[in-house]
C-alpha positions in Angstrom: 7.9 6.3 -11.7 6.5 3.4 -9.5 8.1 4.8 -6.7 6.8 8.3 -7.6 3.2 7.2 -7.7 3.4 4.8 -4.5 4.8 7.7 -2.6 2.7 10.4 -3.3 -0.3 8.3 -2.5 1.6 7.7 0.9 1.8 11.1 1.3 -1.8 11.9 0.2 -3.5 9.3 2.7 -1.1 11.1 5.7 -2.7 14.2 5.2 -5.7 12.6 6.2 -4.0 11.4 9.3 -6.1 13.1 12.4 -3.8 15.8 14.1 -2.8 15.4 18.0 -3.7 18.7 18.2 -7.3 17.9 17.5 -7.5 15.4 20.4 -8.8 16.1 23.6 -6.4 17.0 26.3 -8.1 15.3 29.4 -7.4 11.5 30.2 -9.3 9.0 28.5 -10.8 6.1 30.6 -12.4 4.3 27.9 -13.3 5.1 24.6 -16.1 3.3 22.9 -16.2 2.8 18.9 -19.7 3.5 18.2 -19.1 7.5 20.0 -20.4 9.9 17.9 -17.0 12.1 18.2 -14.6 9.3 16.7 -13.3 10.8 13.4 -14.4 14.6 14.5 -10.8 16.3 13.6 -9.4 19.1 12.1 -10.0 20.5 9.2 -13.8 18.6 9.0 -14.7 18.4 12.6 -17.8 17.1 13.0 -19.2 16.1 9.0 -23.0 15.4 9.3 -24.4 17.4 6.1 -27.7 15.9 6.3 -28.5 16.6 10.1 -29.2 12.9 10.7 -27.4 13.0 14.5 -30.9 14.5 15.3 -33.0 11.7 15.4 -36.2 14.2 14.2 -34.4 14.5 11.1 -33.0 11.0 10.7 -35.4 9.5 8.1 -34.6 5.9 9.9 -36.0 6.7 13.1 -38.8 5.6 12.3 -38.1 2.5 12.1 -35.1 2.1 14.5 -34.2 3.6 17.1 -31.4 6.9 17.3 -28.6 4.4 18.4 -29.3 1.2 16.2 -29.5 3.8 13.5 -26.2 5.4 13.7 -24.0 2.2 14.8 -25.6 0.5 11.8 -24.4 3.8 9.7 -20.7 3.5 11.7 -19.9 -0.4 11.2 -21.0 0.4 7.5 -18.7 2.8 7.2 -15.8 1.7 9.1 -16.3 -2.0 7.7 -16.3 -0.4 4.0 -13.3 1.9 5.2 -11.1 -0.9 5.6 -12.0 -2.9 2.3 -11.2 0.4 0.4 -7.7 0.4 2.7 -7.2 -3.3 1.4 -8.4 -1.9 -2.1 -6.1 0.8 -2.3 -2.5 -1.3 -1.5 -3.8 -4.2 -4.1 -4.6 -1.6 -6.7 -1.0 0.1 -6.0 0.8 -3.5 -5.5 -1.1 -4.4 -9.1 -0.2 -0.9 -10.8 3.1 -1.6 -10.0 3.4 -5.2 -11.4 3.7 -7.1 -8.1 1.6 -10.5 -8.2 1.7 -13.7 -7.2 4.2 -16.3 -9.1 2.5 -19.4 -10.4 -0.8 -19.9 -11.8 -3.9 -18.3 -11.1 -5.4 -21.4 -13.1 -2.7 -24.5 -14.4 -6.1 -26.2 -15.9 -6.2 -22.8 -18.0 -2.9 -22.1 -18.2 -3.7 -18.3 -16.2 -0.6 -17.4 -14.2 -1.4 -14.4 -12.2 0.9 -12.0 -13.8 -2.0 -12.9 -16.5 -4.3 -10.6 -15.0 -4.4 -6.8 -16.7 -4.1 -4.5 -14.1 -7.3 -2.1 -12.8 -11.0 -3.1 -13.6 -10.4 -5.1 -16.7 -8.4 -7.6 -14.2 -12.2 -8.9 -12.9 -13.5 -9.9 -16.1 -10.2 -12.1 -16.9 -10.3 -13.7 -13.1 -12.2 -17.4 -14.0 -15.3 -18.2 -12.6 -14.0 -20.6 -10.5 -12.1 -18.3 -8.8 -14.6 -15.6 -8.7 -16.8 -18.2 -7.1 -14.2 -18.5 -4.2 -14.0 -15.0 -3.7 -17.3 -14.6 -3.1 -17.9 -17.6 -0.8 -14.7 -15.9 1.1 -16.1 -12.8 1.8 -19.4 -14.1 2.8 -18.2 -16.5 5.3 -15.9 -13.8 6.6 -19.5 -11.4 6.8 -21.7 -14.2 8.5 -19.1 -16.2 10.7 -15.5 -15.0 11.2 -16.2 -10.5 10.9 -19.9 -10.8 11.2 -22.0 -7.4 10.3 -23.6 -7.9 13.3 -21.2 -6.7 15.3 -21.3 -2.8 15.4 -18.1 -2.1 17.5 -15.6 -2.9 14.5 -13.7 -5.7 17.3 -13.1 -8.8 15.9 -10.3 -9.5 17.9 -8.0 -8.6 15.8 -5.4 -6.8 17.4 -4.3 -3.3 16.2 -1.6 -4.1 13.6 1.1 -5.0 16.2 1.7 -8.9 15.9 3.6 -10.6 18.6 3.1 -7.5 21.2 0.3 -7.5 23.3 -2.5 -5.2 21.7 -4.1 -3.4 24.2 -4.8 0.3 23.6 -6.7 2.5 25.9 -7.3 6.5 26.3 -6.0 9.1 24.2 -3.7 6.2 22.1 -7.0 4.3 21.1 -8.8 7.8 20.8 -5.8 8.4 18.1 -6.1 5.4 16.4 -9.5 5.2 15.8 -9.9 8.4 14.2 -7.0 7.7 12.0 -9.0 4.5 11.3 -12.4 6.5 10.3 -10.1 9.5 8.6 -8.0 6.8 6.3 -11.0 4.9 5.6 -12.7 7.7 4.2 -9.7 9.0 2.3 -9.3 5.3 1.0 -13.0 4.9 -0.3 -12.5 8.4 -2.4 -9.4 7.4 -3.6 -10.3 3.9 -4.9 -13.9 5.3 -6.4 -11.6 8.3 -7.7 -9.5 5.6 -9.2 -11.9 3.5 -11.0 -13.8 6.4 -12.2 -10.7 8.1 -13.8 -9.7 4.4 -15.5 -13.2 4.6 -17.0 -12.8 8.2 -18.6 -9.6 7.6 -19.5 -9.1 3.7 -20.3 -5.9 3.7 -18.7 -4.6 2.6 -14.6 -4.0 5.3 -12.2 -0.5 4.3 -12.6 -0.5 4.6 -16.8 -2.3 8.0 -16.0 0.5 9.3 -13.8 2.9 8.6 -16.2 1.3 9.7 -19.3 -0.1 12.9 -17.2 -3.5 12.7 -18.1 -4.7 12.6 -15.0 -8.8 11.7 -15.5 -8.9 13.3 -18.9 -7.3 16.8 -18.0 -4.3 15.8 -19.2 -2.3 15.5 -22.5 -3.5 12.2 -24.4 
């Protein structure tokens, strides 16, 4: 059942996977992160509901300008993209009883298989350790990833240890719409995830198996 659940969350996040149809046909020279037309692909295209590319109708130009506004909107996004990415695995790697071995806390005796899976797992982390978490990520938002970098570069790489990691033209085009599409799948999926575990008291992985499936299901 594990299996069942791991891949058809696979499966859901490849739909989301933009097409190479959708991609433009000419060469690309350079691409730059912060374009407007990274993550415009089939079936969306271009997803701008509140007409806030027109800087008359972008309620922050008036205090920003039209660029400053929208690559403050795109590192947002793409920065909170990849945390539900890294959101998504744990809570699948969780669901499916893969943790840690040893102790979370020997002082306490918490090992980490301790730890309920989904959102009841926070409240049973120690202080301590919620403490570290939170120095973690803001050392990683000030110094090592800070926010105030807009192009999403850290120096990172692409996911391709050991090889170099240069991408360029239609390849990086690819990639960084399948960054922006995923991302956004990924931040539904998790918020869909946490929402259904508060209707229904149970993991996605518990509601997958027991078919009640955000309280549409049998009980």
């Amino acid at each position: 059942m594990k299996l069942a659940i791991l891949a058809s969350l696979v499966a859901t996040a490849a739909a989301f996977a933009p097409s190479k149809t959708a991609e433009s046909k000419t060469a690309l020279s350079a691409v730059d992160s912060l374009d407007p037309s990274i993550g415009v692909t089939a079936p969306l295209g271009l997803y701008d509901p509140l007409g806030w590319l027109d800087p008359s109708k972008d309620p922050a130009s008036k205090y920003a300008t039209y660029h400053a506004s929208f690559e403050r909107r795109r590192a947002v996004e793409r920065k909170h993209g990849r945390i539900a990415m890294v959101a998504v695995v744990g809570m699948l790697f969780h669901n499916a009883d893969i943790e840690f071995p040893g102790y979370l806390s020997k002082e306490m005796g918490i090992r980490f298989s301790d730890i309920p899976n989904g959102i009841h797992g926070l409240f049973s982390v120690p202080l301590a350790g919620l403490t570290q978490i939170f120095f973690f990520c803001g050392v990683c938002e000030l110094a090592i990833w800070p926010a105030t970098n807009y192009s999403g570069d850290y120096g990172c790489g692409y996911g391709r240890p050991f090889v170099p990691n240069v991408l360029e033209g239609e390849e990086l085009k690819y990639k960084l719409d399948m960054e922006i599409n995923q991302g956004r799948a990924a931040m539904m999926g998790i918020f869909g995830a946490m929402v259904g575990e508060m209707v229904t008291g149970q993991t996605l992985a518990e509601q997958v198996a027991s078919g009640n499936m955000i309280g549409y299901g049998p009980p």
